[in-house]
Structure formats: C-alpha cells, structure tokens
N, CA, C and O atoms as CSV, one atom per row, in Angstrom:
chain,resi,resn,atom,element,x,y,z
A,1,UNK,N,N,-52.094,-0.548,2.448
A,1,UNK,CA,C,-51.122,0.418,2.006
A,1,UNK,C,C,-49.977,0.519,2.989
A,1,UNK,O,O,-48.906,0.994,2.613
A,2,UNK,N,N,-50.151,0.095,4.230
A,2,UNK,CA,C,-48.695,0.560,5.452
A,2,UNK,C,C,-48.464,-0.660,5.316
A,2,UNK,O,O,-47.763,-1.033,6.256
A,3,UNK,N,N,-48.841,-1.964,4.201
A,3,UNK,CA,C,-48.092,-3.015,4.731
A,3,UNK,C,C,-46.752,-2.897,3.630
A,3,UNK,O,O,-45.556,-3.173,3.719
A,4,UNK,N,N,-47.734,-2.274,2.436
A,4,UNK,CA,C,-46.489,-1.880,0.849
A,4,UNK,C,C,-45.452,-1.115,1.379
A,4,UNK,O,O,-44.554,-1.088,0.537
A,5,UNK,N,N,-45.181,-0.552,2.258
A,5,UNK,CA,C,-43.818,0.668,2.539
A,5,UNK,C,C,-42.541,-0.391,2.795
A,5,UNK,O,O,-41.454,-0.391,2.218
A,6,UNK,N,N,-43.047,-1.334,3.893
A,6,UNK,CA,C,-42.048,-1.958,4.598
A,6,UNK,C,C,-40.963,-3.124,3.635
A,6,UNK,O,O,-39.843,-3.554,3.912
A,7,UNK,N,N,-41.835,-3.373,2.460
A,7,UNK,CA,C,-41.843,-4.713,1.212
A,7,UNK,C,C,-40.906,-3.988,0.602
A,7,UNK,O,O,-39.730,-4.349,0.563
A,8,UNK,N,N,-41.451,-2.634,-0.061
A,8,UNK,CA,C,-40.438,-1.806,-0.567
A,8,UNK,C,C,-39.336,-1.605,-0.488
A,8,UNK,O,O,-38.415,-1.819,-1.276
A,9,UNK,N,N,-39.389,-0.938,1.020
A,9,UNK,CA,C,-38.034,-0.607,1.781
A,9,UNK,C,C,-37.149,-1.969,1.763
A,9,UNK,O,O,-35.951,-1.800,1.536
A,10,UNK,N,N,-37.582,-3.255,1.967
A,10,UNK,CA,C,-36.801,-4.569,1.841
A,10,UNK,C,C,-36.370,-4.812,0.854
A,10,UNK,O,O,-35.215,-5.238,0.852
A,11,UNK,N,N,-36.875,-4.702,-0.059
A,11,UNK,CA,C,-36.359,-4.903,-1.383
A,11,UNK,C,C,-35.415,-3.633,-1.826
A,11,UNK,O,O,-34.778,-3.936,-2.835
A,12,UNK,N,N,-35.157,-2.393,-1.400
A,12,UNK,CA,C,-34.321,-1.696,-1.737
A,12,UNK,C,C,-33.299,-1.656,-0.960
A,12,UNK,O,O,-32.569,-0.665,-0.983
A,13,UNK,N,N,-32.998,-2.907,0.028
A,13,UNK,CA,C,-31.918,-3.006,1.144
A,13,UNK,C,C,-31.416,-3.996,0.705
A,13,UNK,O,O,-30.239,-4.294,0.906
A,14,UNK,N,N,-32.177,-4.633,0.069
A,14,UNK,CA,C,-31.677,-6.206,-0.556
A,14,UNK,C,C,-31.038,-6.233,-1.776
A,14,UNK,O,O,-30.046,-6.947,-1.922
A,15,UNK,N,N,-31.548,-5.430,-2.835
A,15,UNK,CA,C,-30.894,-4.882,-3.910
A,15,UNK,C,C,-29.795,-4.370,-3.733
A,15,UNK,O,O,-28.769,-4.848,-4.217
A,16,UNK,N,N,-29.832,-2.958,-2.768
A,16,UNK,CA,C,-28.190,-2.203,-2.266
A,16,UNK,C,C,-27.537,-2.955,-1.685
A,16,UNK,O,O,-26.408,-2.559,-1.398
A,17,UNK,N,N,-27.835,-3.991,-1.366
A,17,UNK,CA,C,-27.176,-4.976,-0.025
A,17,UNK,C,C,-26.215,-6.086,-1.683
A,17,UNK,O,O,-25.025,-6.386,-1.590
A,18,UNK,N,N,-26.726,-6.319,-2.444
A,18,UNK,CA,C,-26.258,-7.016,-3.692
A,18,UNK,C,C,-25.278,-6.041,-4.319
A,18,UNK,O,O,-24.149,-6.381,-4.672
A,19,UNK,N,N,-25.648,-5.107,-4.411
A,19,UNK,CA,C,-25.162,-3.974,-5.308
A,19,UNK,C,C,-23.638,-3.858,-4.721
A,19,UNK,O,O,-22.609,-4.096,-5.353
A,20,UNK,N,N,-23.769,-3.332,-3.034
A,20,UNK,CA,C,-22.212,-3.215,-2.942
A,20,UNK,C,C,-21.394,-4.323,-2.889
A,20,UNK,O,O,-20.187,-4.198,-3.093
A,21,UNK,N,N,-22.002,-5.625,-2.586
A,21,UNK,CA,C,-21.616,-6.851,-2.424
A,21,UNK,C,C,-20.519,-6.931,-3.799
A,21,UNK,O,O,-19.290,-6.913,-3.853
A,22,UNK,N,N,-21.517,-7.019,-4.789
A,22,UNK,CA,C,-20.888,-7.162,-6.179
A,22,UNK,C,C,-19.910,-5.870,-6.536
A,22,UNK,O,O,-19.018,-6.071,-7.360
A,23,UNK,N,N,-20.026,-4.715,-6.020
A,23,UNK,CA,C,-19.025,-3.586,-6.447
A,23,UNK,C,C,-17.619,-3.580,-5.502
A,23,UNK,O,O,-16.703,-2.781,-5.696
A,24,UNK,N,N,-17.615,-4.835,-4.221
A,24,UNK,CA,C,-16.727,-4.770,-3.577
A,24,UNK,C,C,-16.172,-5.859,-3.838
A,24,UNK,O,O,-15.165,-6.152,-3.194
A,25,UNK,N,N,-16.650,-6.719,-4.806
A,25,UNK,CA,C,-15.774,-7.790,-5.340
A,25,UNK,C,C,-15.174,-7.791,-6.783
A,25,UNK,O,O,-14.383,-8.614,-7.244
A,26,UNK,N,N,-15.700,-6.730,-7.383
A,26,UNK,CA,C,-14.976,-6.219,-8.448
A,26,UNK,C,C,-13.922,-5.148,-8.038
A,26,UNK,O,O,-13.291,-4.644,-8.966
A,27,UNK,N,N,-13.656,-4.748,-6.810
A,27,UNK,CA,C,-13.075,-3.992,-6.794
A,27,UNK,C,C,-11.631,-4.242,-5.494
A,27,UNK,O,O,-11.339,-3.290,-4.770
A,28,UNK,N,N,-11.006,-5.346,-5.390
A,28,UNK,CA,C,-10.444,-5.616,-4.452
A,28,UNK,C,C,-9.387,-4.698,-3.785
A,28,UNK,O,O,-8.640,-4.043,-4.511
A,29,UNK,N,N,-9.306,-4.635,-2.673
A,29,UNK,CA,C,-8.517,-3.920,-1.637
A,29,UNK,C,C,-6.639,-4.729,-2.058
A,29,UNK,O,O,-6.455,-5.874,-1.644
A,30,UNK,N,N,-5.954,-4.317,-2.513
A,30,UNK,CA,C,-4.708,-5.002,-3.036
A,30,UNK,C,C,-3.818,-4.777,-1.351
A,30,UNK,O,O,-4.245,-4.463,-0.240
A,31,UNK,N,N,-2.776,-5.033,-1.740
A,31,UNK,CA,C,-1.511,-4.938,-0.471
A,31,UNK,C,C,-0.469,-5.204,-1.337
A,31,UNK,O,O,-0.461,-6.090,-2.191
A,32,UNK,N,N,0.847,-4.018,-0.974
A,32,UNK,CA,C,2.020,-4.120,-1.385
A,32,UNK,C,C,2.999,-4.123,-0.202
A,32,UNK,O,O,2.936,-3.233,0.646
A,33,UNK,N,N,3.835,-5.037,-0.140
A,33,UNK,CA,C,4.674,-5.399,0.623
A,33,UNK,C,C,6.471,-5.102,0.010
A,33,UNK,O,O,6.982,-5.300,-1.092
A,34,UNK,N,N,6.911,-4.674,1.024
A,34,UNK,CA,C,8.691,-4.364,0.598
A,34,UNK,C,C,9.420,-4.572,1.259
A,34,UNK,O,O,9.428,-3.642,2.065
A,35,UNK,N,N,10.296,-5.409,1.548
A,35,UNK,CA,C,11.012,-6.356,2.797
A,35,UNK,C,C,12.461,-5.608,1.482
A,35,UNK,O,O,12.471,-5.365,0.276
A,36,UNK,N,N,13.651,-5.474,2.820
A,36,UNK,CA,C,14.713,-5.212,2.367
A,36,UNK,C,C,15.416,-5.201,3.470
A,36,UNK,O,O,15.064,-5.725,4.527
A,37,UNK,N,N,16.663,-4.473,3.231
A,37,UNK,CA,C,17.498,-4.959,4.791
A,37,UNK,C,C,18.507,-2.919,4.632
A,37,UNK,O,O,18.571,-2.065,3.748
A,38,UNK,N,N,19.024,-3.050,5.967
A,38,UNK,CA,C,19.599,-1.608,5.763
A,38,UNK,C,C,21.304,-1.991,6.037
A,38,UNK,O,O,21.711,-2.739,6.925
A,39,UNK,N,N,21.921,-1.463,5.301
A,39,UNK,CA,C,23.293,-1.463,5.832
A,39,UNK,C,C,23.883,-0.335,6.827
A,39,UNK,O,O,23.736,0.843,6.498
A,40,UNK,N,N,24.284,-0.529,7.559
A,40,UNK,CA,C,24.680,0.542,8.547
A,40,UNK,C,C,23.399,1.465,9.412
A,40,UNK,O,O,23.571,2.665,9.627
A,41,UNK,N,N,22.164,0.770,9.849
A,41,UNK,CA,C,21.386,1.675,9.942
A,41,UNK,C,C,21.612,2.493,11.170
A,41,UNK,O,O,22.025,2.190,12.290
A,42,UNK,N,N,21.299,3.396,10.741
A,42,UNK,CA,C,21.047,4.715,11.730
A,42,UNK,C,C,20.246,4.409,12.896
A,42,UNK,O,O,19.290,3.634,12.919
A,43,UNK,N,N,20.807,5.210,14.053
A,43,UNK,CA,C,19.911,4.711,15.648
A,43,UNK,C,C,18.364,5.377,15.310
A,43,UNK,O,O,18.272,6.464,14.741
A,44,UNK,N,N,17.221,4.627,15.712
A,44,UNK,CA,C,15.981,5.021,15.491
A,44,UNK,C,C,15.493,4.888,14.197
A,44,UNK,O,O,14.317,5.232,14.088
A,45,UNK,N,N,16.109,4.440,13.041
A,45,UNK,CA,C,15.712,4.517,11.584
A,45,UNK,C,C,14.140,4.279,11.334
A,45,UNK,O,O,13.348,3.430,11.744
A,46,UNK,N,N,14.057,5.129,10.688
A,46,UNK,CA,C,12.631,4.482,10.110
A,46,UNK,C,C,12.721,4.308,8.315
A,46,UNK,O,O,13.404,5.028,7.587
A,47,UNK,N,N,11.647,2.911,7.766
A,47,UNK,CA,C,11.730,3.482,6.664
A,47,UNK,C,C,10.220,3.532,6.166
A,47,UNK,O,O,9.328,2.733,6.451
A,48,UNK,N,N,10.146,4.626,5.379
A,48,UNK,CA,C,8.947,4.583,4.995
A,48,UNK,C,C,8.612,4.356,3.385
A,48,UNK,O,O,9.567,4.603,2.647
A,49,UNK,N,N,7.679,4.023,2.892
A,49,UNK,CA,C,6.909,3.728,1.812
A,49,UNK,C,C,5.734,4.543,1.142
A,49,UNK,O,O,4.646,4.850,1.630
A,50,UNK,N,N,6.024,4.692,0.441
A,50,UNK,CA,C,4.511,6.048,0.166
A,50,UNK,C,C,5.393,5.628,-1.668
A,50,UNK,O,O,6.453,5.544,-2.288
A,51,UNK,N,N,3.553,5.472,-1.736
A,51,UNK,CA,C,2.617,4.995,-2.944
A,51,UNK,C,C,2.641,6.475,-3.866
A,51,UNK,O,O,2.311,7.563,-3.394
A,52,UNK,N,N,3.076,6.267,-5.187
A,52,UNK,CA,C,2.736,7.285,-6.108
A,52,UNK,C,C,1.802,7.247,-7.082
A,52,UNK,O,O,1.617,6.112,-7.521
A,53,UNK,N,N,0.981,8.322,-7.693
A,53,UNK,CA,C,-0.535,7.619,-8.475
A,53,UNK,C,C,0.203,8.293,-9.509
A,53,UNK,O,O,1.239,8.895,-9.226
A,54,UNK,N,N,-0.329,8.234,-10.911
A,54,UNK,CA,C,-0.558,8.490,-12.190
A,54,UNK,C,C,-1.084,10.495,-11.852
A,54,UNK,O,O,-1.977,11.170,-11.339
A,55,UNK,N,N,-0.032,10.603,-12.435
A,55,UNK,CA,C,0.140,12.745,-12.284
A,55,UNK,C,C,0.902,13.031,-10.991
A,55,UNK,O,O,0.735,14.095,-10.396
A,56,UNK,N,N,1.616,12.222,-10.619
A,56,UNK,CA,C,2.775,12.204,-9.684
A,56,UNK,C,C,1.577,12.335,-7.942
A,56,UNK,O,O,1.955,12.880,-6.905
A,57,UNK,N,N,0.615,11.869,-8.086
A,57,UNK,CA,C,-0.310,12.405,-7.169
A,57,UNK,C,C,0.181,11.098,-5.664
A,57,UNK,O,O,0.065,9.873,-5.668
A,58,UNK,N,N,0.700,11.990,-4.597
A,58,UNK,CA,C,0.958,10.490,-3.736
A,58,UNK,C,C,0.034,10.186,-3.281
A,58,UNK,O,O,-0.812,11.077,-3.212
A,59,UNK,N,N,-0.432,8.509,-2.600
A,59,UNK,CA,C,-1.091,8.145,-1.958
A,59,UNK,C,C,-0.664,7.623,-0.650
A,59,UNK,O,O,-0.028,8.056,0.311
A,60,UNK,N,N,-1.374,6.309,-1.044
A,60,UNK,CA,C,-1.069,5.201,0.451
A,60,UNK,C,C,0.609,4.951,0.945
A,60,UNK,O,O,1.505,4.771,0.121
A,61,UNK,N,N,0.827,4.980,2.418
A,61,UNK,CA,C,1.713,4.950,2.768
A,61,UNK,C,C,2.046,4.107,3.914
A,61,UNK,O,O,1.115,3.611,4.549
A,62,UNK,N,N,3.547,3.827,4.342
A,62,UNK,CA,C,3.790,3.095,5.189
A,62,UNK,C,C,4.604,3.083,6.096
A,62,UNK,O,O,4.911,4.275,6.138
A,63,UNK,N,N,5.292,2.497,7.008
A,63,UNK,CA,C,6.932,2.412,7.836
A,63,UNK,C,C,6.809,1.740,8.402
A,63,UNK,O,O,5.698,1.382,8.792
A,64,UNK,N,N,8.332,1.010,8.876
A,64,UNK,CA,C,8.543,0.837,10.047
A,64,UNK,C,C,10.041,1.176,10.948
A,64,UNK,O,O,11.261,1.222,10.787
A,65,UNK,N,N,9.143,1.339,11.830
A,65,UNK,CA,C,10.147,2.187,13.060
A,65,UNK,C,C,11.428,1.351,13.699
A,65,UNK,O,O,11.138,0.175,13.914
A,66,UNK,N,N,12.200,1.560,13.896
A,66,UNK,CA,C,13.215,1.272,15.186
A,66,UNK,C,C,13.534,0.491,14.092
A,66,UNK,O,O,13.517,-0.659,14.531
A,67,UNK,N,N,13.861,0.453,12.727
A,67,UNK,CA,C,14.453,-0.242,11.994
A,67,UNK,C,C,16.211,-0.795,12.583
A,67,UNK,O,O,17.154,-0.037,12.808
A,68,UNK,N,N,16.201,-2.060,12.689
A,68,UNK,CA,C,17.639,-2.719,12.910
A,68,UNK,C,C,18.872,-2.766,11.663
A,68,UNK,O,O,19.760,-2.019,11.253
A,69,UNK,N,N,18.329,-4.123,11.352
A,69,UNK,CA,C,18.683,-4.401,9.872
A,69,UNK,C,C,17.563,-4.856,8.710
A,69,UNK,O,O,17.599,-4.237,7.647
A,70,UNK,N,N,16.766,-5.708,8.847
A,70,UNK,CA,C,15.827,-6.025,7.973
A,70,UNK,C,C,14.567,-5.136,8.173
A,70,UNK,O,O,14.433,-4.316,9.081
A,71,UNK,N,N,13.767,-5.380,7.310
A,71,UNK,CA,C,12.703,-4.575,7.746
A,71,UNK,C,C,11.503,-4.926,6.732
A,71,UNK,O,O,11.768,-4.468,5.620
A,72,UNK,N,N,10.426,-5.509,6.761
A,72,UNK,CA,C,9.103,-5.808,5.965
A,72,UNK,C,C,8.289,-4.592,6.066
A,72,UNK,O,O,8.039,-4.257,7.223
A,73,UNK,N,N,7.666,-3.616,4.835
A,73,UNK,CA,C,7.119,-2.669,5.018
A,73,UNK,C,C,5.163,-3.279,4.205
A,73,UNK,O,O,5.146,-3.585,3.013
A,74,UNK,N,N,3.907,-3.344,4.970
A,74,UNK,CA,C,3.187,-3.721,4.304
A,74,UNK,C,C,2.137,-2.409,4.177
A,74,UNK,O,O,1.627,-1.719,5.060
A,75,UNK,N,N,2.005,-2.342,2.426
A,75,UNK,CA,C,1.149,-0.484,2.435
A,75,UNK,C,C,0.171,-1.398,1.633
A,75,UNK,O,O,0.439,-2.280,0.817
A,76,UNK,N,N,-1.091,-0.928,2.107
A,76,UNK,CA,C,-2.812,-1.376,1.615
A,76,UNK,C,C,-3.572,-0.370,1.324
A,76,UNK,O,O,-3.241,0.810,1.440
A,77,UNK,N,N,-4.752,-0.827,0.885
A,77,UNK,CA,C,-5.566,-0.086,0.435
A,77,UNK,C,C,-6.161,0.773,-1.235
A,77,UNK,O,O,-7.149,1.421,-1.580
A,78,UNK,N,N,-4.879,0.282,-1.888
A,78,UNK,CA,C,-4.972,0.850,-3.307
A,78,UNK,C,C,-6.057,-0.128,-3.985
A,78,UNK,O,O,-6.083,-1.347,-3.816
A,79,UNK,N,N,-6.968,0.634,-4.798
A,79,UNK,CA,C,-7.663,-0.539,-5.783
A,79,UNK,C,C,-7.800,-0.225,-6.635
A,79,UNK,O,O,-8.452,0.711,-7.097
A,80,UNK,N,N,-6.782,-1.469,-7.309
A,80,UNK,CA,C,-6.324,-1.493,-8.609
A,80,UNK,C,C,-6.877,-1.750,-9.526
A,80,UNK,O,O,-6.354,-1.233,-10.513
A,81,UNK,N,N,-8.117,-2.583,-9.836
A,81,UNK,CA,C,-9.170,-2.305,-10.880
A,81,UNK,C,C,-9.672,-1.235,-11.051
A,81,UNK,O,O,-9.479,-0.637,-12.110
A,82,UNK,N,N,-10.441,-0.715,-10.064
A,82,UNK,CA,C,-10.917,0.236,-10.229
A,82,UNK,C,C,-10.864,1.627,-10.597
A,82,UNK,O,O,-11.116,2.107,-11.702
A,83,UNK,N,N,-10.437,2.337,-9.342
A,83,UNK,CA,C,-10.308,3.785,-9.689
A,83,UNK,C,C,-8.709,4.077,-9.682
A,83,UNK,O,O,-8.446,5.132,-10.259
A,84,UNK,N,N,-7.627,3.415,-9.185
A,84,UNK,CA,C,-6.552,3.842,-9.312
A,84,UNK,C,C,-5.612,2.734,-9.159
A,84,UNK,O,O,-5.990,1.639,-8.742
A,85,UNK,N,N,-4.462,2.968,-9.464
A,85,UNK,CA,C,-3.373,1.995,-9.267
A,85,UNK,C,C,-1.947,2.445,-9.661
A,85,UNK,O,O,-1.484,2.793,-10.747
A,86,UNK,N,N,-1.266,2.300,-8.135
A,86,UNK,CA,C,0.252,3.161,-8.156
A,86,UNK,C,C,1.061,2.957,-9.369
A,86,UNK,O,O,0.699,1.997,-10.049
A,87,UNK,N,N,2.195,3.710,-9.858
A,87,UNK,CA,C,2.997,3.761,-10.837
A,87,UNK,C,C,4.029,3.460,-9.963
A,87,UNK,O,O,4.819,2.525,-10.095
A,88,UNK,N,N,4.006,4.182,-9.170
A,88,UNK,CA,C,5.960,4.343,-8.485
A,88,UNK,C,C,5.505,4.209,-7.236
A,88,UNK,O,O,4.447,4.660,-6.795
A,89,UNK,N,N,6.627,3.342,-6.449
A,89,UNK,CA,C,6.200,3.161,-5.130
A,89,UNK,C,C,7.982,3.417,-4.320
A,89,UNK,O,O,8.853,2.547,-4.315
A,90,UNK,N,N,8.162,5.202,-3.546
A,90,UNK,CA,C,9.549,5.324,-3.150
A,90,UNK,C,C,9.765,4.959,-2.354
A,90,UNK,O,O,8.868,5.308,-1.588
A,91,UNK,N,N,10.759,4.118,-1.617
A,91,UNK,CA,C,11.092,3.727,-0.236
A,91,UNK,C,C,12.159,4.485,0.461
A,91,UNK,O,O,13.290,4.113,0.150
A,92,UNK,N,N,12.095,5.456,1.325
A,92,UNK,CA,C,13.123,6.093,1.840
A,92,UNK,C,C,13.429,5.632,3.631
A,92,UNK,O,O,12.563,5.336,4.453
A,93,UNK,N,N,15.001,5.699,3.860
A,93,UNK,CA,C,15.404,5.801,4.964
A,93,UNK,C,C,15.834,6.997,5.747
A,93,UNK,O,O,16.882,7.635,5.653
A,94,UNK,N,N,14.694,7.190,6.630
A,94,UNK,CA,C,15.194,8.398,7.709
A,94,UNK,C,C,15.503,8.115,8.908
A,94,UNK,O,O,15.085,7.033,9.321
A,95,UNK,N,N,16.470,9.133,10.016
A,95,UNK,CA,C,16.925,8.897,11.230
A,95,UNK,C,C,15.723,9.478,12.134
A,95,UNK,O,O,14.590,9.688,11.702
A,96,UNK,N,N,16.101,9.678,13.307
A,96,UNK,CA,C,15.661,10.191,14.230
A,96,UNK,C,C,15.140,11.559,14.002
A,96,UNK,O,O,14.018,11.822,14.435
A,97,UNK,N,N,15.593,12.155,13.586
A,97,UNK,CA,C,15.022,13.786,12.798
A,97,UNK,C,C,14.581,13.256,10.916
A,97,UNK,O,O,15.252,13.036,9.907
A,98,UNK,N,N,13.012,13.241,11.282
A,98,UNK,CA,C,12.680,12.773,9.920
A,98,UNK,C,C,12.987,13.646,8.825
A,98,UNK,O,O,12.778,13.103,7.741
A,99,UNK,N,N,13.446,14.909,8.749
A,99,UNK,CA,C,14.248,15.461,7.701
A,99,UNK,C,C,14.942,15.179,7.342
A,99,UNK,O,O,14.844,15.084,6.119
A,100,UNK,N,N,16.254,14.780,7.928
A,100,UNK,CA,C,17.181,13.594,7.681
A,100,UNK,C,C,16.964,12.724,7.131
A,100,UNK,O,O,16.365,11.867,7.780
A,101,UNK,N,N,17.319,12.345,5.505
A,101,UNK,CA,C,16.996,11.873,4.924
A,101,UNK,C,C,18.089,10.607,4.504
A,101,UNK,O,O,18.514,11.041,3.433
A,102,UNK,N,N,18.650,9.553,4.687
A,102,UNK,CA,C,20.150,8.732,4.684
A,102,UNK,C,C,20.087,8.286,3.111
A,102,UNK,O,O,21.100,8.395,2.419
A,103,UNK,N,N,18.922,7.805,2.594
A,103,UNK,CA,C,18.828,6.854,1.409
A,103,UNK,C,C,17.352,6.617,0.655
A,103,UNK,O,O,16.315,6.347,1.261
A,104,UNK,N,N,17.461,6.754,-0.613
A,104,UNK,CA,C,16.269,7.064,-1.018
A,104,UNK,C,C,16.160,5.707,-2.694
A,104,UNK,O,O,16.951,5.845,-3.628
A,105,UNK,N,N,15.331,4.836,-2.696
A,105,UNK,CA,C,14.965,4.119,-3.796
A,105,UNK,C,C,13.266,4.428,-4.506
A,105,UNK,O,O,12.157,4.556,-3.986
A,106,UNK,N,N,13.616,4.448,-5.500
A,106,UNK,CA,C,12.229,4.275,-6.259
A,106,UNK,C,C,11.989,2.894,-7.444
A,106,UNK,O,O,12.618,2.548,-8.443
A,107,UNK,N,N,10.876,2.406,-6.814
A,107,UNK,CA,C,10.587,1.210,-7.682
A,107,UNK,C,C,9.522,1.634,-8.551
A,107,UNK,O,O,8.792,2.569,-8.222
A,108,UNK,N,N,9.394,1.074,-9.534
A,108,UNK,CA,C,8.352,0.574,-10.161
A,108,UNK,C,C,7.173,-0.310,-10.242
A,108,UNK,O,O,7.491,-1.488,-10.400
A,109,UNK,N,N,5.774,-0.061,-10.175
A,109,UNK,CA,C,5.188,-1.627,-9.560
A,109,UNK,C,C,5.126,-2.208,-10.835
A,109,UNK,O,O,5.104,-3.421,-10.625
A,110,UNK,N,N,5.087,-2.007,-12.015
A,110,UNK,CA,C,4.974,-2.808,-12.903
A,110,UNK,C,C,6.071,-3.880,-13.561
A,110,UNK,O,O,5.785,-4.911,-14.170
A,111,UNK,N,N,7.942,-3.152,-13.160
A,111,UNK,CA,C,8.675,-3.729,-13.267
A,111,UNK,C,C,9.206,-4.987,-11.989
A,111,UNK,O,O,9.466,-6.187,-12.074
A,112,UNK,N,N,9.196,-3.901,-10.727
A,112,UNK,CA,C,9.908,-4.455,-9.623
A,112,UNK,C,C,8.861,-5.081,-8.591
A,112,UNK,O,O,9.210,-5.334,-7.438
A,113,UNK,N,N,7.573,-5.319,-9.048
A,113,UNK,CA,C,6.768,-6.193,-8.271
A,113,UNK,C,C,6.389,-7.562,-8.962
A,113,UNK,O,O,6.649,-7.868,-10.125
A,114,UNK,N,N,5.642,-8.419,-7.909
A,114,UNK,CA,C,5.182,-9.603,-8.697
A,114,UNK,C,C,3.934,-9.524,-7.911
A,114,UNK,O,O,3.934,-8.830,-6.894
A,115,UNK,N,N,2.798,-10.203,-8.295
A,115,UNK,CA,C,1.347,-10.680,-7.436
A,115,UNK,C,C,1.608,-11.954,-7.186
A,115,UNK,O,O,1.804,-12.869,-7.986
A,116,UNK,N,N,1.598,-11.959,-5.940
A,116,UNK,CA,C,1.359,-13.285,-5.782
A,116,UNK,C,C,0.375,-13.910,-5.416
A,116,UNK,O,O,0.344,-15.123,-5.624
A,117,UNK,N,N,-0.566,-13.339,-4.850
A,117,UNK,CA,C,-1.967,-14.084,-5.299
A,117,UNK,C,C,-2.606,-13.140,-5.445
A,117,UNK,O,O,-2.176,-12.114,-5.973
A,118,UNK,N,N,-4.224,-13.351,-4.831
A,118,UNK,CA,C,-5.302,-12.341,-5.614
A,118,UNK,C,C,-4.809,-11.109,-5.289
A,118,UNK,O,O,-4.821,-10.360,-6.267
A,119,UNK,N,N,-4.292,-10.508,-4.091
A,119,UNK,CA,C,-4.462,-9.159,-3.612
A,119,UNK,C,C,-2.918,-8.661,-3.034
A,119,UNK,O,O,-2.593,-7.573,-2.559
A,120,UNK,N,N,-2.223,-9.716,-3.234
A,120,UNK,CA,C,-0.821,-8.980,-2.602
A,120,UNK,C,C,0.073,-8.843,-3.815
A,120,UNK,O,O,-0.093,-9.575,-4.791
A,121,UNK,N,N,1.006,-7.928,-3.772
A,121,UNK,CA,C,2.421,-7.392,-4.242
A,121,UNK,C,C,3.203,-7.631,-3.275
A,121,UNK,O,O,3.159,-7.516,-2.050
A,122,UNK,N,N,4.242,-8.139,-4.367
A,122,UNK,CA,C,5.525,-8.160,-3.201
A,122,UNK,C,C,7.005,-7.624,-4.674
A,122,UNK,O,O,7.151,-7.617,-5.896
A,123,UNK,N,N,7.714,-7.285,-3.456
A,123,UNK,CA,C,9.381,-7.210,-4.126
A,123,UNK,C,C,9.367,-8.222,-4.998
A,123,UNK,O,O,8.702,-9.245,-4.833
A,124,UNK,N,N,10.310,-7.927,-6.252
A,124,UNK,CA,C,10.916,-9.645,-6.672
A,124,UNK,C,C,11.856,-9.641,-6.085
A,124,UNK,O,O,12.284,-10.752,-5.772
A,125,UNK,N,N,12.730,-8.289,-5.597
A,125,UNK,CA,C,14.257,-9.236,-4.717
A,125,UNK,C,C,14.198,-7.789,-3.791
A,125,UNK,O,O,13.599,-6.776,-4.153
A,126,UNK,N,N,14.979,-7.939,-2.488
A,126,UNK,CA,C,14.826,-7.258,-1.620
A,126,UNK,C,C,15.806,-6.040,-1.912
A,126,UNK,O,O,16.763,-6.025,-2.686
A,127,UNK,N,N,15.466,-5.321,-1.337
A,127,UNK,CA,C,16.488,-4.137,-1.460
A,127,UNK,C,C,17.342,-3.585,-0.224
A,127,UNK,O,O,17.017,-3.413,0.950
A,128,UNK,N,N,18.328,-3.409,-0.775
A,128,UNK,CA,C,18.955,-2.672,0.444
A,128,UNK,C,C,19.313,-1.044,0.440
A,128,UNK,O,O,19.772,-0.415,-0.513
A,129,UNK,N,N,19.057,-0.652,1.453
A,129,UNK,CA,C,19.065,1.252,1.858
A,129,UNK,C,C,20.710,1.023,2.432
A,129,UNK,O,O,21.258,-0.052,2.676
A,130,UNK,N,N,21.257,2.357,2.547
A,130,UNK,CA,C,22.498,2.764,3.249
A,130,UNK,C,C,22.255,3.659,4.109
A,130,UNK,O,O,21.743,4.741,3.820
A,131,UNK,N,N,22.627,3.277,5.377
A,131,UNK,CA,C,22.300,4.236,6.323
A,131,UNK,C,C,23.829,5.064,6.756
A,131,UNK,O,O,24.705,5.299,5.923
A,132,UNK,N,N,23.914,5.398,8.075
A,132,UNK,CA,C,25.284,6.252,8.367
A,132,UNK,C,C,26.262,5.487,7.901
A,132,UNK,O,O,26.075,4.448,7.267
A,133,UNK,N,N,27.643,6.092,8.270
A,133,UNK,CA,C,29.029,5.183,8.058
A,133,UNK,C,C,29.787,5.103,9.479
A,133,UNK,O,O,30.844,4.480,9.581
C-alpha cells in the first residue's frame, strides 16, 4: 500500500505535466511591435504603447525612453487565442513631465498590423508622432 501513493502521485504529475504542456501551446504568448520615427522630438521623450481590450479595458504596455528620432516599441504578453486579444493599440508621445502629452495615434490591430510569423505583430508602415516646434 506505501508503494501505491508514490505511482499515483507520478502519474498525476505526468498527466498535469501534459496538461499544461498542451494548454501552453494552444495558447501562445503573441508580441506586438511599433517602430516609427518622431519629428521634432522633445528633450527626454518617451513613447509609450498601451494595449486596449474589448470594453475599452487597457492592458499590456510599453516605451521607450530618451526617444531621439526613431524608436521600436516591443509590448508582449497578450494571448490571442485564448482569453483575450487587443482591439486598439494607442501610441502616445510624452516629454519629460509625463503629463505632457505632444502627440497621440491610435491603431487598430486588425487593420494596421500584419503577423509575421507565429507570435509577432508588427506595423505595416511606420508612423510618425510630432513632437515640440
């Protein structure tokens, strides 16, 4: 009888061990990427990315800092089979006082993205923000 516990217990580690295996391959971790360039940017710019769900609910988000002129923004983590998958994805440019707000775009992922392979999104064409004058 103390040899049946241990057989058990293996087989219910081996099963769960399958189980998430298979629920984490139906369910892939995606990545959206947004490369664009800034005109005139502001000293310190940042731009950030933040993911919108279905009931305006935001999610996953992104930036990058000390923006020059170009700038690649990469936001992960949404999974899109499964339980959710963004509608609107806004890209805004802020200065040094993140209230400061210079320039604000909203894409679409269904119009203004493409997959390019299993798990990434990208832009179809880059965008450009306006920063100071």
């Amino acid at each position: 009888m103390g040899l049946g516990a241990p057989r058990i217990l293996t087989r219910a580690l081996f099963f769960g061990l399958i189980a998430c295996t298979l629920g984490h391959a139906m369910c892939p971790v995606d990545v959206l990427v947004v490369k664009g360039r800034v005109e005139h940017p502001p000293d310190n710019a940042t731009v950030r990315v933040q993911l919108v769900y279905p009931g305006n609910l935001g999610g996953d988000s992104g930036e990058a800092t000390s923006v020059d002129v170009n700038f690649t923004v990469p936001v992960g983590t949404f999974r899109e089979k499964c339980d959710r998958r963004p509608e609107t994805v806004i890209v805004t440019l802020v200065g040094r006082d993140p209230a400061h707000e210079y320039d604000r775009v909203s894409l679409e992922l269904a119009r203004d993205f493409k997959k390019t392979d299993s798990n990434t999104y990208r832009l179809k064409s880059e965008i450009v923000l306006k920063g100071s004058r």
